[in-house]
N, CA, C and O atoms as a Tinker XYZ file with bonds, in Angstrom:
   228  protein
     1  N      0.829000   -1.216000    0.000000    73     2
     2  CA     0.000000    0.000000    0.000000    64     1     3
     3  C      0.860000    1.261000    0.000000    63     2     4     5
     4  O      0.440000    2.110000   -0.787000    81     3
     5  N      1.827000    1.562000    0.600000    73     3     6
     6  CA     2.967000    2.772000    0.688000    64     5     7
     7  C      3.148000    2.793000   -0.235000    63     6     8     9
     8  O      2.722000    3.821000   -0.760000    81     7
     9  N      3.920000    1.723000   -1.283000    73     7    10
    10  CA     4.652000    1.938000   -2.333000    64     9    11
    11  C      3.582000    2.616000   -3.289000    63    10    12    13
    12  O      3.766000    3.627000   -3.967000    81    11
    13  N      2.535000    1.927000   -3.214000    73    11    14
    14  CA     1.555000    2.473000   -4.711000    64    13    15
    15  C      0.977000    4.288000   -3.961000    63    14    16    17
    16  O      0.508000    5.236000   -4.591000    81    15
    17  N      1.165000    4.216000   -2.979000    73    15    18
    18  CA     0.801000    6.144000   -2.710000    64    17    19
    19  C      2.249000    6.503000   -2.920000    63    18    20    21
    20  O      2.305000    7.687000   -3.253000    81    19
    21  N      2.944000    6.181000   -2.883000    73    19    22
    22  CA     4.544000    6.678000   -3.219000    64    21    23
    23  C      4.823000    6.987000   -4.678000    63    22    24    25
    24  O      5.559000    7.798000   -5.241000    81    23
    25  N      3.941000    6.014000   -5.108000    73    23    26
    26  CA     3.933000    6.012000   -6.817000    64    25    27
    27  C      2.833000    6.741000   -7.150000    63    26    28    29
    28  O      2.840000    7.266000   -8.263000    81    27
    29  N      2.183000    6.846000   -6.662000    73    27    30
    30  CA     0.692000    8.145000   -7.214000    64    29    31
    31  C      1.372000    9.471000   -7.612000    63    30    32    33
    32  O      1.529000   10.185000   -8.602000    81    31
    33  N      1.833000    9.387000   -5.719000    73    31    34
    34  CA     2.480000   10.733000   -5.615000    64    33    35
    35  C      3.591000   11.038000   -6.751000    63    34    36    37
    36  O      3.415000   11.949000   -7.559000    81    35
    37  N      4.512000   10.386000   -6.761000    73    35    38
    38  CA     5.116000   10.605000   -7.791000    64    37    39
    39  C      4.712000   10.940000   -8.969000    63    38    40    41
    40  O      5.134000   12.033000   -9.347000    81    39
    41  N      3.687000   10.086000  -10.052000    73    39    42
    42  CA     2.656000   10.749000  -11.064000    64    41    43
    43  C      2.476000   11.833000  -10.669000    63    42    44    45
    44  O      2.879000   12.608000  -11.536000    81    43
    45  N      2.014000   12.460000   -9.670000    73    43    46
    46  CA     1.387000   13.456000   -9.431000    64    45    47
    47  C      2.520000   14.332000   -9.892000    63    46    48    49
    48  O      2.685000   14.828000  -11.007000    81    47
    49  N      3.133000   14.409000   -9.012000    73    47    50
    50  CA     4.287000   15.398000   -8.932000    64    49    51
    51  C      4.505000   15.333000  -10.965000    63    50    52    53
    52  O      4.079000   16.323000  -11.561000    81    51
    53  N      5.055000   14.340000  -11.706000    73    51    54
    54  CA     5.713000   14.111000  -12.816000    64    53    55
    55  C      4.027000   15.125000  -13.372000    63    54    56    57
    56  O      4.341000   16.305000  -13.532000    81    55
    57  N      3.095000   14.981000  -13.544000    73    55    58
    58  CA     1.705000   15.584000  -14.253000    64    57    59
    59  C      2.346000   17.174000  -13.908000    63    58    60    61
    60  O      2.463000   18.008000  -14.806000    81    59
    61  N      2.623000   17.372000  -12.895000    73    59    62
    62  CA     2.508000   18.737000  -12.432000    64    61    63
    63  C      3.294000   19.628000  -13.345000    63    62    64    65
    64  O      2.855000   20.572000  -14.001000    81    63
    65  N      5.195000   18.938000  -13.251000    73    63    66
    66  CA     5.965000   19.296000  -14.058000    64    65    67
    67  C      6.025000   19.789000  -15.097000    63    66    68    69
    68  O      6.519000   20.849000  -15.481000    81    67
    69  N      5.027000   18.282000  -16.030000    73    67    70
    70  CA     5.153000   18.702000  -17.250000    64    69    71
    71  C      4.278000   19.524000  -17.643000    63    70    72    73
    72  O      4.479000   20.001000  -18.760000    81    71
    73  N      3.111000   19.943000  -16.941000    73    71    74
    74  CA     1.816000   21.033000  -16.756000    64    73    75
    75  C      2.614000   22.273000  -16.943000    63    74    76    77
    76  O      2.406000   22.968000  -17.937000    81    75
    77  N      3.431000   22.575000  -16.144000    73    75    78
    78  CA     4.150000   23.500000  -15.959000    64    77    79
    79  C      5.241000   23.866000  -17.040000    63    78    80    81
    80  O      5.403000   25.017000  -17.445000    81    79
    81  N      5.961000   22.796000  -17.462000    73    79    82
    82  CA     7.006000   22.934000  -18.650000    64    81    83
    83  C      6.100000   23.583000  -20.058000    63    82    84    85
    84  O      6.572000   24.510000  -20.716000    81    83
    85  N      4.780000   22.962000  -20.386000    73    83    86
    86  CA     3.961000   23.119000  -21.276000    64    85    87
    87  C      3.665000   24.806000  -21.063000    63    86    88    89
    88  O      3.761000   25.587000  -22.010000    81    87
    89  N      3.366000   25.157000  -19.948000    73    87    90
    90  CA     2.713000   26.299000  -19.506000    64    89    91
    91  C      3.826000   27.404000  -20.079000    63    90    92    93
    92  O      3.559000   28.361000  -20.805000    81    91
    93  N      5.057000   27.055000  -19.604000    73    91    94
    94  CA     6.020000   27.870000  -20.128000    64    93    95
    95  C      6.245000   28.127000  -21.244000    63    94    96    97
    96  O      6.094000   29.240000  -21.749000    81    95
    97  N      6.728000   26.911000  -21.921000    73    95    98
    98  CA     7.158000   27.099000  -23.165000    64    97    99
    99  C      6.196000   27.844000  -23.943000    63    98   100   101
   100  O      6.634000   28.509000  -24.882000    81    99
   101  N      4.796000   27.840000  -23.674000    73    99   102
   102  CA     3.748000   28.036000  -24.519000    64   101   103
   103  C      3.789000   29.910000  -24.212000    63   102   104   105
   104  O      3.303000   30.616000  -25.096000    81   103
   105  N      4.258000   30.448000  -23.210000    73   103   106
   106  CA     4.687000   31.822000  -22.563000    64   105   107
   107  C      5.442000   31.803000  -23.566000    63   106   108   109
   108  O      5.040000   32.531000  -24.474000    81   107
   109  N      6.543000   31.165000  -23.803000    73   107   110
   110  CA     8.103000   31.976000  -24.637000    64   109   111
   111  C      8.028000   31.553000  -26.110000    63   110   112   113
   112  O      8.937000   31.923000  -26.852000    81   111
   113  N      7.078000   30.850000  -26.572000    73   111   114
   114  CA     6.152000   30.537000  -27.986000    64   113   115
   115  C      5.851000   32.456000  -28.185000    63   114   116   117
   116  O      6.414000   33.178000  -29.007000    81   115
   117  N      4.930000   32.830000  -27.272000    73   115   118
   118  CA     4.742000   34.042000  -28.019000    64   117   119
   119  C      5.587000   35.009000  -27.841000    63   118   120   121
   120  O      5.697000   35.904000  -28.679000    81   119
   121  N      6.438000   34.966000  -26.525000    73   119   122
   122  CA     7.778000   36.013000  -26.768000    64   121   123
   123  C      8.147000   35.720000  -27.660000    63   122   124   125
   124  O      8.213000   36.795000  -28.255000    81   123
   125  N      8.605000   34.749000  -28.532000    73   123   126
   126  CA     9.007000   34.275000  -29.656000    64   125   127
   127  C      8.623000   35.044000  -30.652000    63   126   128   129
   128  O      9.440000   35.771000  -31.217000    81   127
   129  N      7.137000   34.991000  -31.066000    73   127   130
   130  CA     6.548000   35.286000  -31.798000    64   129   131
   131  C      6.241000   36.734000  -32.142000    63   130   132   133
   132  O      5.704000   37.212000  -33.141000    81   131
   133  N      6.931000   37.538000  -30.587000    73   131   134
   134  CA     6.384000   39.326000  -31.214000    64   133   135
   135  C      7.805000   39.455000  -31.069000    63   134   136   137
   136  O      7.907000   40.667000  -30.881000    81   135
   137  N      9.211000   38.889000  -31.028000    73   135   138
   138  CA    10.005000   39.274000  -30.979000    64   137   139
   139  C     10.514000   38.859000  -32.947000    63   138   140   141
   140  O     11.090000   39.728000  -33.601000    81   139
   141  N     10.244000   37.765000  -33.442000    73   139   142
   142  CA    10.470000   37.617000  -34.640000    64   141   143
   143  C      9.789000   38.405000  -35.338000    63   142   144   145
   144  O     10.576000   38.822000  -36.187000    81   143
   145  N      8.225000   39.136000  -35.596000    73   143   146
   146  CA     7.802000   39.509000  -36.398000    64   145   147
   147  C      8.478000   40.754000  -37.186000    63   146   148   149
   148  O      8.467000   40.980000  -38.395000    81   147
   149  N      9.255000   41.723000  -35.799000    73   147   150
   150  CA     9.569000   42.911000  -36.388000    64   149   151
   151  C     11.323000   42.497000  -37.418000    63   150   152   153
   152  O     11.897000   43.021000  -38.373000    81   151
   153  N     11.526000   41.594000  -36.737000    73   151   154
   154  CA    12.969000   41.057000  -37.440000    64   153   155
   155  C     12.526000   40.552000  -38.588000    63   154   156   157
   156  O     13.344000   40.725000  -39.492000    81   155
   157  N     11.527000   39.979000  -38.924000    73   155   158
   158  CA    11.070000   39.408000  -40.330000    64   157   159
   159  C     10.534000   40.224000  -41.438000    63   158   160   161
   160  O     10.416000   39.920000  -42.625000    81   159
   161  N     10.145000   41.641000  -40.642000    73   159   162
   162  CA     9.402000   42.821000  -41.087000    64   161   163
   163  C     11.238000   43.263000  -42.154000    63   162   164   165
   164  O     11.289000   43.020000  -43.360000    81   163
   165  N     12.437000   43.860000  -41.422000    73   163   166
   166  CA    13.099000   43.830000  -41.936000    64   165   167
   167  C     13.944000   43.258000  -42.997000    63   166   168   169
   168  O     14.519000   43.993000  -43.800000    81   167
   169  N     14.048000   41.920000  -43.036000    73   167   170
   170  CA    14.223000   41.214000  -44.010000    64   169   171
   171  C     14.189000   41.623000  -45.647000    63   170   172   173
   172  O     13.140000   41.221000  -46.150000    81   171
   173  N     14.856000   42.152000  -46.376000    73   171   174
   174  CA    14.943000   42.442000  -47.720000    64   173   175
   175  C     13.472000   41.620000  -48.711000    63   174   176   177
   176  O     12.450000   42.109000  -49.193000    81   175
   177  N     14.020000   40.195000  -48.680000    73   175   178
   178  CA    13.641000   38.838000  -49.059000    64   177   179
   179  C     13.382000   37.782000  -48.373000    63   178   180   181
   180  O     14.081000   37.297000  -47.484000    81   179
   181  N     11.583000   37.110000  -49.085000    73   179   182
   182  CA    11.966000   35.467000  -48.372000    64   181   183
   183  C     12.525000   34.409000  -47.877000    63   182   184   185
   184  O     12.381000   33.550000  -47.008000    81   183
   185  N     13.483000   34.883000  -49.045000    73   183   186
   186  CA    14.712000   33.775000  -48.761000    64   185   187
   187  C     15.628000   34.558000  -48.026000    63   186   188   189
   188  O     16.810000   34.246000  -48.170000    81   187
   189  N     15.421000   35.308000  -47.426000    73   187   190
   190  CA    16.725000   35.393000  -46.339000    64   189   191
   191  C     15.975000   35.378000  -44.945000    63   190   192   193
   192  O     16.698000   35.615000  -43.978000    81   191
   193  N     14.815000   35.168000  -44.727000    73   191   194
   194  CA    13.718000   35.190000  -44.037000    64   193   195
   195  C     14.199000   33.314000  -43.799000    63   194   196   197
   196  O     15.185000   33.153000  -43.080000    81   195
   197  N     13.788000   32.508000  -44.153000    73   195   198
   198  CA    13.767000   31.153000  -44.342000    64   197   199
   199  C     14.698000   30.542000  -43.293000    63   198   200   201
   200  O     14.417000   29.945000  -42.254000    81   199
   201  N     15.792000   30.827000  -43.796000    73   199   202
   202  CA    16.860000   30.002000  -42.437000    64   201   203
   203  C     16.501000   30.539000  -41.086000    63   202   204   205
   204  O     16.437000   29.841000  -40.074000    81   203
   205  N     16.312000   31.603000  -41.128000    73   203   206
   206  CA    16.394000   32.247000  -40.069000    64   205   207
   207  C     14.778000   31.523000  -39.006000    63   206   208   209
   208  O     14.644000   31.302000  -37.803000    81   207
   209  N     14.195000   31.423000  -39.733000    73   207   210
   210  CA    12.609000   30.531000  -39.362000    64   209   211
   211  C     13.867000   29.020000  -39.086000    63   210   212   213
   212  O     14.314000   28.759000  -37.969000    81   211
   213  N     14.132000   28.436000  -40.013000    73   211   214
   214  CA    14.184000   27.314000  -39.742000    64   213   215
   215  C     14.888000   26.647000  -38.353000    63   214   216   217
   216  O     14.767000   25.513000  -37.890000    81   215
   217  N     15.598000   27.698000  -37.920000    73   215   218
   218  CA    17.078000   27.646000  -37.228000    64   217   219
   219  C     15.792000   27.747000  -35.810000    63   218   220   221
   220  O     16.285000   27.303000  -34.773000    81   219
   221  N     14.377000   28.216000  -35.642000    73   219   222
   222  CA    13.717000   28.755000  -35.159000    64   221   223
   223  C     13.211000   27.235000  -34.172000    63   222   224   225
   224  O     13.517000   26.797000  -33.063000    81   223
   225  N     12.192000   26.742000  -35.414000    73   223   226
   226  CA    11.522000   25.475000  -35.293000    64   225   227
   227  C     11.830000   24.648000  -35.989000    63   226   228
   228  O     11.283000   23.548000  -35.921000    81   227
């Protein structure tokens, strides 16, 4: 009986984490996103636009 509340808990805790990792990243997704636009705004050309995305995602 300990071990399997030892192991809940643990799930628990591991759910929480990755709740949290998700939560973030999904925060610095859109810093991401208003920090590239004006840099892409500059860009001459598509193609010099391109790597610069790719290097991204």
């Amino acid at each position: 009986m300990i071990l399997i509340t030892i192991l809940k808990q643990l799930l628990d805790q591991n759910k929480n984490i990755v709740s949290n990792f998700t939560n973030m990243s999904k925060k610095s997704e859109k810093k991401k996103k208003k920090d590239i636009v004006p840099s892409f705004l500059f860009t001459s050309s598509p193609q010099c636009a391109a790597p610069f995305y790719q290097k991204l995602f």
